[in-house]
C-alpha positions in Angstrom: 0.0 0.0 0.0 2.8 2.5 0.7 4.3 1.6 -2.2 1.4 2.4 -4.2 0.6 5.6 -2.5 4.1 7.0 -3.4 3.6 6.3 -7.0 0.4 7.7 -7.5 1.5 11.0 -5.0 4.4 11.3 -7.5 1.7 11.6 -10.6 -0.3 13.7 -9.0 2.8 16.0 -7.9 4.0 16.0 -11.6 0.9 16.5 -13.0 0.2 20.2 -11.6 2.3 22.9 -13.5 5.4 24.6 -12.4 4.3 27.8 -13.0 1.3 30.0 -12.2 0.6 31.9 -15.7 -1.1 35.5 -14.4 -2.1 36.8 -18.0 -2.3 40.2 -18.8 -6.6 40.7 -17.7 -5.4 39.9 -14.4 -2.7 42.3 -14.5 -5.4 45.4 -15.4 -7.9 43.8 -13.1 -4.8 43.7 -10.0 -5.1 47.5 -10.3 -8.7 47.8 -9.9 -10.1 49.5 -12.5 -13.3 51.7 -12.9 -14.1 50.2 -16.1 -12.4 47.7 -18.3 -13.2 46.7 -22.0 -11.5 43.1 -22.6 -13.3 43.6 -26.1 -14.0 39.9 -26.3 -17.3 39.8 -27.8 -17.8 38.6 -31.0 -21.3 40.4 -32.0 -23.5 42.8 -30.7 -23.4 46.2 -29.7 -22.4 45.9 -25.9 -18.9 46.4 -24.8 -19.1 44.4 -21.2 -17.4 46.5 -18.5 -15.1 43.3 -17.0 -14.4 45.6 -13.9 -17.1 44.4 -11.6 -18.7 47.5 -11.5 -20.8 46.9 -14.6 -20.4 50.0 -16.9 -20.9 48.6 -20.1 -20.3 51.1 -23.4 -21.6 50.7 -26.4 -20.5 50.0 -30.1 -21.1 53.2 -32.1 -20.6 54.4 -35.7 -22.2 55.6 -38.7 -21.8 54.9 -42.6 -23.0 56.4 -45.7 -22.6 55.5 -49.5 -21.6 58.4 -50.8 -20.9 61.8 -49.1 -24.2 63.4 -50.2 -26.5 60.5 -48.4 -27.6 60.8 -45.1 -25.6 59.3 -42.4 -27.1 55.5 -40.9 -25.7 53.6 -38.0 -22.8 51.3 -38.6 -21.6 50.4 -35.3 -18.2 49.0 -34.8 -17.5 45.5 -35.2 -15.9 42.9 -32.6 -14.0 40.5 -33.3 -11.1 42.1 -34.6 -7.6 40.3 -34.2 -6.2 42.0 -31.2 -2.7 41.6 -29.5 -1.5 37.8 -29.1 1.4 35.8 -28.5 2.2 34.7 -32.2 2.7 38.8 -31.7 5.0 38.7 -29.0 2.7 39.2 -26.6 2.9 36.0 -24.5 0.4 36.9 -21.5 -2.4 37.4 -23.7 -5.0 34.8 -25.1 -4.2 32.9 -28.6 -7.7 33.8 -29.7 -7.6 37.8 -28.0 -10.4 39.9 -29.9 -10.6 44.0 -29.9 -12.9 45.9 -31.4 -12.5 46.3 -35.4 -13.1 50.4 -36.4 -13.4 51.1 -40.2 -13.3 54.0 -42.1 -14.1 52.4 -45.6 -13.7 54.1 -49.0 -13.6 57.5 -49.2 -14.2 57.5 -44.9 -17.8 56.9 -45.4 -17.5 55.4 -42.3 -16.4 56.6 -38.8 -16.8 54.3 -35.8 -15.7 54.0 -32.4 -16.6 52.5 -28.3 -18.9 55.1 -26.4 -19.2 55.3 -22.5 -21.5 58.1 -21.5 -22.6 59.7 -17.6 -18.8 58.8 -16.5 -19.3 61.8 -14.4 -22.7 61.4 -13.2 -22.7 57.7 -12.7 -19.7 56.2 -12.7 -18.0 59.7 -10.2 -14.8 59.8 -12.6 -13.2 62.7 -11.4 -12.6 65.3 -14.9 -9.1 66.1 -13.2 -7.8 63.1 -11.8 -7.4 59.5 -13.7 -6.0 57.3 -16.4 -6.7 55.4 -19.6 -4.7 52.5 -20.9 -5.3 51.0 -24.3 -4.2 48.8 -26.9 -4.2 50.1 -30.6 -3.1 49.0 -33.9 -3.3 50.8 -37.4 -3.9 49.5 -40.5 -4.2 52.6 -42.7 -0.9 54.2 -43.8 0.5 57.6 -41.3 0.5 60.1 -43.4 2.6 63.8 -43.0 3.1 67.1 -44.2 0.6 69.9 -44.7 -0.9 68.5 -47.6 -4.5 68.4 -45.3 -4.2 64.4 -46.2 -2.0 64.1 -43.2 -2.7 61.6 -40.2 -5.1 62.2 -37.8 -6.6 59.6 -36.1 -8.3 59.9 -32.2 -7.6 56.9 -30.3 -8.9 58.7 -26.4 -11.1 61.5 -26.1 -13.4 63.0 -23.2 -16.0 65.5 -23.6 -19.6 66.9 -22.9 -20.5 65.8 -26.4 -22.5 63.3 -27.2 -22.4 61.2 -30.1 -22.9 63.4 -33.4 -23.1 66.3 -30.9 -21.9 69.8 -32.4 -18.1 70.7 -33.3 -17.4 72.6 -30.0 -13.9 72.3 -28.9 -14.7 73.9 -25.4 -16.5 70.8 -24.4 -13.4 68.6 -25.6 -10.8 68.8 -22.7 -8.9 65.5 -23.1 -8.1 64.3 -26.5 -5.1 61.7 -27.6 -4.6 60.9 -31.1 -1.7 59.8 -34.2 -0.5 62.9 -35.4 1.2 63.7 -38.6 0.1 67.4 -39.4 2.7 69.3 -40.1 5.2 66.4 -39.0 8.0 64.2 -40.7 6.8 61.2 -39.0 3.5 60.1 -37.0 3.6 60.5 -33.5 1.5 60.0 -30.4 0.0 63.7 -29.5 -2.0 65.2 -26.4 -4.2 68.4 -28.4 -5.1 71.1 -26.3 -8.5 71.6 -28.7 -10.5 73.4 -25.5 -7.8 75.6 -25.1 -6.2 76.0 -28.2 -2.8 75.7 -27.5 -2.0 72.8 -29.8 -0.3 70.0 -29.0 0.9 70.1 -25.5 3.0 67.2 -25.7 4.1 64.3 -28.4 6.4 61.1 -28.3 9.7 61.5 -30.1 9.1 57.1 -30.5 8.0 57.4 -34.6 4.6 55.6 -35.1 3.9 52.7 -37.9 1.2 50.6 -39.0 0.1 47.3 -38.6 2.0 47.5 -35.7 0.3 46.8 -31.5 1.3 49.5 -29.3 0.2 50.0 -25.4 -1.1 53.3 -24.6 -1.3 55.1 -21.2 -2.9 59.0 -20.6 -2.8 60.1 -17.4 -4.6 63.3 -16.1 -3.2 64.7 -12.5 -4.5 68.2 -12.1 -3.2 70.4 -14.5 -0.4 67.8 -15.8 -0.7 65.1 -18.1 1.6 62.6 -19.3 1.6 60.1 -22.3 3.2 56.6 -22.2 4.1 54.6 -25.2 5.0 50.7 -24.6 5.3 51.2 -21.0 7.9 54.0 -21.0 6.9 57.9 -20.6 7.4 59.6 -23.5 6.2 63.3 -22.5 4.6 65.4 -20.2 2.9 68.6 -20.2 0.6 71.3 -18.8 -3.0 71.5 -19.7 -5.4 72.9 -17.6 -8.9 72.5 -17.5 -11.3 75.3 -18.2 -14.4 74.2 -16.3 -16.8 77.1 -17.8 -17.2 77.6 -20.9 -19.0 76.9 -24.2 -21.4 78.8 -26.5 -22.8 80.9 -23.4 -19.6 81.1 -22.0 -21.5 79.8 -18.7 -21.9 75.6 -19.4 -19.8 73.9 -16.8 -17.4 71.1 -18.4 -18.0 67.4 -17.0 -16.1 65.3 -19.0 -19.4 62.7 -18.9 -18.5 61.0 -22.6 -15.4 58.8 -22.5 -14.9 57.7 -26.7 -12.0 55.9 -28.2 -11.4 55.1 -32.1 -12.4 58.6 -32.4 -14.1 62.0 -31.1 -17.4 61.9 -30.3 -18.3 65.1 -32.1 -16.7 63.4 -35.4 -18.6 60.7 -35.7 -20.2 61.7 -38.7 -16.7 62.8 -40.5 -15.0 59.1 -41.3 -11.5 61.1 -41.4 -10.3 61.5 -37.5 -11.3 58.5 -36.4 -9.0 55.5 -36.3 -8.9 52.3 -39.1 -7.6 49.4 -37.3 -8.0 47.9 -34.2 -8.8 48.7 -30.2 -8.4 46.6 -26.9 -7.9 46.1 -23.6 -9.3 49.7 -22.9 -9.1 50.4 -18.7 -9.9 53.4 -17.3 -8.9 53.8 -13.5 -10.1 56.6 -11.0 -6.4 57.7 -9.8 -3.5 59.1 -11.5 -1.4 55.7 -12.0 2.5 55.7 -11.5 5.3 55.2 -14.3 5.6 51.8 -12.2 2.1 50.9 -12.7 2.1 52.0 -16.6 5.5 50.1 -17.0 4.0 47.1 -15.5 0.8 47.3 -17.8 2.7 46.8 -21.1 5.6 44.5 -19.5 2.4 42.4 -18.2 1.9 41.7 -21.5 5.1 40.8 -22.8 6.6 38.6 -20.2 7.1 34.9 -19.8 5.4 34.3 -15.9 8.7 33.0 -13.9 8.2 29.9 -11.9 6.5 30.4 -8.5 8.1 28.8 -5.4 5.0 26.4 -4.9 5.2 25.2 -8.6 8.9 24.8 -7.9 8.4 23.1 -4.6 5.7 20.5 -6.1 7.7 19.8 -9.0 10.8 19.0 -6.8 8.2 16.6 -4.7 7.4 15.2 -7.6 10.8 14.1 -8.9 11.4 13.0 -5.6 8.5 10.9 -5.9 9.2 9.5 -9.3 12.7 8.5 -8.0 11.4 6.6 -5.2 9.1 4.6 -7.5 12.3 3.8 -9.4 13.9 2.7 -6.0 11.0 0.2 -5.3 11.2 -1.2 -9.0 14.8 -2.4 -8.5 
């Protein structure tokens, strides 16, 4: 009987894994977000807020056939391809999904993810939190000052609602590609409320077909833009909470949009073409640290825990003893 139980503890040691594999979900979720977009559906119109707190946004978009028919709603498509190990991304799932935003010919379309009453509802604060985000082109950057040049919104936060009117008052926090009046496309923070221009850009090149981690984070008057886990500038923006048309309309920030800005979602050209995922917001200005470990999260084998180790080591010991009993 002893001899028996040794064997079988010895399969059973070998049989449970060496490591404990914390993918890159539980590396967002370890940081307790307000709301978090895994982008893992394959159809409908609901992004599902995987937070716990159960703000779901929506898929939104609108298409026409040529530019003198009326817009109709197109929302954006899941299921797109979104970051996965055959990319170098080892933590994430084999089949990850993101959300799929098209522009189609001529930008007839313009699409994006909506979360509205983040104010409200949700009590974001307008001057303190963070966004992380996944992102992959798969239009050409294009520069210069030819008015053909990139311009693609991947964050923005607003008053506006969806095909709301072109006021830049109400649009505080914007993040997009930029290649106006560049040589190359970069990541930009716009000052469009204020019209200051861009308050701060990476000096990191952007190029398509390519997955890049996104971080903006909002800390009073200062903001900061990380590319791939590293910061890559920081700047002063402050907030002008009155404003507007009558000069008197207080700002609250209640429309969170990415793949575009909410108050272009009938003009298919500043939206991105590609695809978005892993889209967290969090309450709280997060740390370099935090950002760093976000994209590294992502891109690093687990290491063997020391209760993996210690099983394994059991096990062996095991199987050697059952070798012992055989001779």
């Amino acid at each position: 009987m002893s001899r028996k139980l040794t064997i079988l503890a010895g399969a059973m040691f070998l049989a449970i894994p060496a490591t404990v594999h914390a993918d890159y979900q539980d590396a967002v979720l370890a940081l307790n977000p307000t709301v978090y977009y895994q982008l893992d559906e394959t159809s409908g119109t609901m992004a599902v807020d995987a937070s716990g707190n159960g703000y779901d946004a929506t898929y939104v978009g609108q298409q026409r056939t040529t530019t003198s028919d009326p817009w109709t709603d197109w929302p954006a498509q899941p299921g797109g391809i979104g970051p996965r190990p055959s990319d170098g991304f080892t933590a994430m799932s084999s089949s990850n999904t993101g959300a799929s935003l098209e522009k189609g010919v001529d930008n007839l379309r313009a699409q994006g993810i909506l979360r509205d009453s983040v104010s409200t509802t949700i009590g974001l604060s307008t001057t303190v939190y963070s966004v992380s985000l996944w992102f992959n082109s798969s239009a050409i950057f294009a520069t210069g000052t030819d008015g053909k040049s990139t311009l693609h919104y991947l964050f923005a936060r607003s008053n506006t609602d969806v095909g709301g009117s072109h006021n830049h008052w109400s649009i505080q926090d914007s993040l997009c590609v930029f290649g106006y009046k560049t040589d190359s496309a970069r990541l930009a923070f716009i000052d469009i409320a204020g019209d200051e221009g861009i308050v701060g850009a990476t000096p990191t090149t952007l190029v398509e077909d390519t997955w890049y981690h996104v971080a903006f984070v909002r800390d009073g008057d200062n903001v900061h833009g990380y590319l791939n886990g590293q910061l890559e500038f920081s700047g002063a923006s402050a907030l002008a909470m009155t404003g507007g048309t009558s000069g008197t309309e207080t700002y609250t920030g209640d429309w969170l949009f990415f793949g575009n800005r909410s108050d272009y979602l009938m003009h298919g050209d500043l939206g991105l073409e590609g695809v978005v995922d892993e889209v967290a917001v969090f309450d709280r200005a997060l740390s370099a640290t935090q950002v760093d470990e976000l994209y590294t999260a992502a891109t690093e084998v687990p290491e063997p825990s020391t209760v993996g180790m210690l099983l394994s080591i059991m096990g062996a010991f095991a199987l050697l003893a059952k070798r012992v009993f055989r001779n």
